[in-house]
N, C-alpha and C positions, 0 to 999 in steps of 0.2 A: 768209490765205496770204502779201501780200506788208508789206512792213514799211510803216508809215506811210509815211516818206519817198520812198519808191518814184514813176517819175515813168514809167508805159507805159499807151499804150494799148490798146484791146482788141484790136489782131491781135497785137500783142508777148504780153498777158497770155494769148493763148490758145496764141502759142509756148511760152511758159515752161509753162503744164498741159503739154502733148504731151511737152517734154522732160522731166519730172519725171517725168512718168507712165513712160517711157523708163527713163528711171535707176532707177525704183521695179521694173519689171519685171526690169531685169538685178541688180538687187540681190539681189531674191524667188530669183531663175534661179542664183543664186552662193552662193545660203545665207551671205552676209554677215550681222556679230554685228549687232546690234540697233544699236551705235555708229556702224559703217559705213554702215547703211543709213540713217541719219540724216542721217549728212556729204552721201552720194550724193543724198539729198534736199532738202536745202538749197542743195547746190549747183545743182541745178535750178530750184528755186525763187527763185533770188536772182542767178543769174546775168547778167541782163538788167533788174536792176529799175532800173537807173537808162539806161536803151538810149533812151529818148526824152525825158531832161533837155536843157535847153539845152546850146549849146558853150560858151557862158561860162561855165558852171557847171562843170560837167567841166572845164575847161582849170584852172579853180581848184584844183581837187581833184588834178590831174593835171597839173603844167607841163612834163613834158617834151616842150618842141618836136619831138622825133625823133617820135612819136606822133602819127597820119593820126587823127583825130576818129571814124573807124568803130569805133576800137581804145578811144576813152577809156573809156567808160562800165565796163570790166572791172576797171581798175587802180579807179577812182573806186567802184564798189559795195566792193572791198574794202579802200578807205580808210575808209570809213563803217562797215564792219562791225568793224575794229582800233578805231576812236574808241570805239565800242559796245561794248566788250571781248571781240570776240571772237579767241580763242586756236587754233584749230583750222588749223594751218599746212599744212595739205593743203587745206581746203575752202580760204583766204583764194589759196592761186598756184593752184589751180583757177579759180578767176572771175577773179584777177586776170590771167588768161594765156590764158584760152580762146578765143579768138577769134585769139592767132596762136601759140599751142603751148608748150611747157615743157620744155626735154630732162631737165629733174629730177625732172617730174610721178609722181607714183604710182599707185596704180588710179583715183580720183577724178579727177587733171585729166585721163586718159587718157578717162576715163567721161563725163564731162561733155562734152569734145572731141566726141568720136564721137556722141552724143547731143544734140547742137546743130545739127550736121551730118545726121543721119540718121534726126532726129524727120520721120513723116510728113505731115506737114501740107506740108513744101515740095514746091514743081510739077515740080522737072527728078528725072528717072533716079528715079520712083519706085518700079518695080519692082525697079531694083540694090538703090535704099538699103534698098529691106525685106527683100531680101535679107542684107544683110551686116548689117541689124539682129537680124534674127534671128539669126545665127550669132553674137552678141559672146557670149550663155554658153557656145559651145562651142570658143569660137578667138578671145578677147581678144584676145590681142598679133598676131594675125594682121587681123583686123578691124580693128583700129588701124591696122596698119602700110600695111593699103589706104586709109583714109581719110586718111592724112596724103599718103597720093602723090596720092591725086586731089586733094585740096584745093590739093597744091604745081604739081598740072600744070593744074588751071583759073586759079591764078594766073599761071603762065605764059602762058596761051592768053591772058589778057585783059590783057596787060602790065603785070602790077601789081608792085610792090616786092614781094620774098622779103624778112622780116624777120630779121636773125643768130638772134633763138630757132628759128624758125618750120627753119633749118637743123642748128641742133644739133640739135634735135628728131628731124628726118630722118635725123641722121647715128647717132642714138643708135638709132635702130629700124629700119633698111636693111639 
């Protein structure tokens, strides 16, 4: 499932099944071509494989100092996967961006987003998030649009930096 180089341990590796299986299921629910359902799965699958590499490794792969160390590992899996050759410019700013959002995203980083966030295996607001997990096949852009505001108002609540993406993002879906 995950690439050699991959560096997670088993609660990360059992994050990434839960989200995959996620994206596998909205994919099923959307009647996506056999292409898309691919991308949508790989980006599950790959989006966290490098989530518990060291800092020094990451900050290699990834030097820009603006970037908090919780953020590297995204841009860094899809540095490894462009060296790898891979070409798929929706799956590469999907992972490369998932963790603080993409106002250019397409269904994929939109999907991964939401599915990161609303895999159930996490302990807060589990009856919301399966809530509005259920609803991504029937109100995508609406489903989204709730999970970017809760995401921006529990950053708020815990005073953490709003990212400029993490704002276009918002401004692009509000």
């Amino acid at each position: 499932m995950l690439p050699h180089w991959a560096q997670v341990g088993e609660k990360r590796r059992a994050h990434i099944v839960r989200v995959t299986a996620l994206l596998d299921r909205w994919s099923d629910a959307l009647h996506l071509t056999s292409a898309e359902r691919a991308t949508w799965h790989d980006a599950g699958r790959l989006h966290d494989a490098l989530r518990d590499a060291p800092l020094e490794q990451l900050r290699l792969a990834v030097p820009d100092p603006s970037l908090p160390e919780s953020v590297l590992h995204g841009p860094a899996v899809a540095q490894r996967l462009v060296e790898e050759g891979e070409t798929r410019a929706d799956l590469l700013d999907a992972i490369r961006w998932h963790t603080l959002g993409n106002p250019e995203w397409g269904a994929v980083g939109r999907a991964l987003f939401m599915a990161d966030y609303l895999e159930p295996g996490r302990p807060f607001s589990q009856a919301d998030r399966a809530f509005l997990a259920s609803h991504v096949p029937l109100d995508f852009d609406g489903v989204f649009r709730q999970v970017v505001r809760t995401r921006i108002e529990w950053t708020l609540r815990e005073g953490k930096a709003i990212f400029p993406e993490t704002v276009a993002l918002w401004n692009r879906v509000r």
